[in-house]
Phi, psi and omega in degrees: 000183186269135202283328190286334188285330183290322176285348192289294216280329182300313181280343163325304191309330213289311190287333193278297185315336167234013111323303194302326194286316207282347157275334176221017179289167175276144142332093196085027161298154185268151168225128184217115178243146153273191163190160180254155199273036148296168187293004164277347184315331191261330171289314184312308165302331162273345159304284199309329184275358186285315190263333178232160194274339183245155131250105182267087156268170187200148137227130200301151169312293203278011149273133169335127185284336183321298173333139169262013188272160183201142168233154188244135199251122185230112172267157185085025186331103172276026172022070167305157173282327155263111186237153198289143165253044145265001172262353158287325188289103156316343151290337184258320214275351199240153167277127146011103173274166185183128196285152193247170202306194176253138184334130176282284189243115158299107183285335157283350183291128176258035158273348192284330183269010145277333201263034169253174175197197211301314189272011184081236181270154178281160193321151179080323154304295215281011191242026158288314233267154143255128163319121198220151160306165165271321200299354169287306192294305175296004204241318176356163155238354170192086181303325169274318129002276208276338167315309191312349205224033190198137204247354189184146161264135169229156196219095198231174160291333182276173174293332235035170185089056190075021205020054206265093165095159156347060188341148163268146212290336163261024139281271237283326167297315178302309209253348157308333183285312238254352173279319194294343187265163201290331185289343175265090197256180169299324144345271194303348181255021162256302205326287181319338197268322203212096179269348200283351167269347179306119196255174196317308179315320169285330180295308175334320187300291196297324154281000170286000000 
């Protein structure tokens, strides 16, 4: 089937399942789910942070790095009296999905990581490559996939590539949550600036 429309309806499940959580956890209750890494991922994230005071993701060693499952730990229920239900709505709260192109370079492979040096992917790769936003990545539907393909992350109000144009102002809400969050470190945006030098172990890095 299509992976992306599949990945749609699991976090759909994943949103329903914390409706469920938000009826009968206590003040200051745990929520701990998986979820796929789809372009629904960061509204999920940003659901869960509406509702609990810690928010964790994580992936375990014996998840695949391939894999787009990641799972999330939530802590602190903050038992609102109210809660907006467009923020429950799967319809309102997840975007339009769309499967991304087929891989330029596998990043995890290590063979590919014989042909790198200083100067990046060898002739004929390296003229795949671009500049992308980060909010391309984190939104991704095939995160290792779109490494293979992209020479720099940038995480600005413009679009990347040479800037073309603007965020629309719930981009500029999204990659605003995505500087503030902890898990977005100095590392992690040096990782992002020269990606064609990295080796497998930083890619890794970049997807947990």
């Amino acid at each position: 089937g299509n992976w992306a429309s599949e990945a749609h309806m699991q976090n759909v499940l994943v949103l329903e399942s914390l409706k469920l959580a938000c009826e009968f956890l206590p003040p200051g209750g745990w929520f701990v789910t998986k979820v796929f890494r789809s372009v629904d991922y960061h509204s999920l994230l940003y659901a869960f942070n509406q509702l609990f005071r810690t928010v964790d993701a994580t992936k375990p060693m014996a998840s695949r790095y391939q894999s787009a499952e990641i799972f999330v730990v939530c802590g602190g229920f903050k038992a609102p009296g109210k809660i907006d239900e467009r923020l429950l709505d799967s319809k309102h709260l997840f975007n339009d999905t769309s499967a991304e192109p087929l891989p330029v370079v596998d990043v995890l492979d290590p063979k590919q990581h014989k042909k790198r040096s200083r100067q990046g992917y060898e002739d004929g790769i390296s003229t795949t490559y671009k500049e992308r936003h980060i909010m391309d990545f984190v939104m991704s539907t095939a995160p290792v996939e779109l490494l293979g393909k992209t020479i720099k992350f940038v995480f600005t109000q413009d679009k990347g590539d040479k800037g073309k144009g603007q965020l629309e102002e719930q981009d500029k809400e999204k990659l605003k949550f995505v500087l503030e969050s902890k898990s977005t470190t100095g590392e992690i945006k040096h990782l992002c600036s020269d990606l064609p030098v990295l080796g497998r172990s930083d890619f890794n890095h970049l997807l947990k």
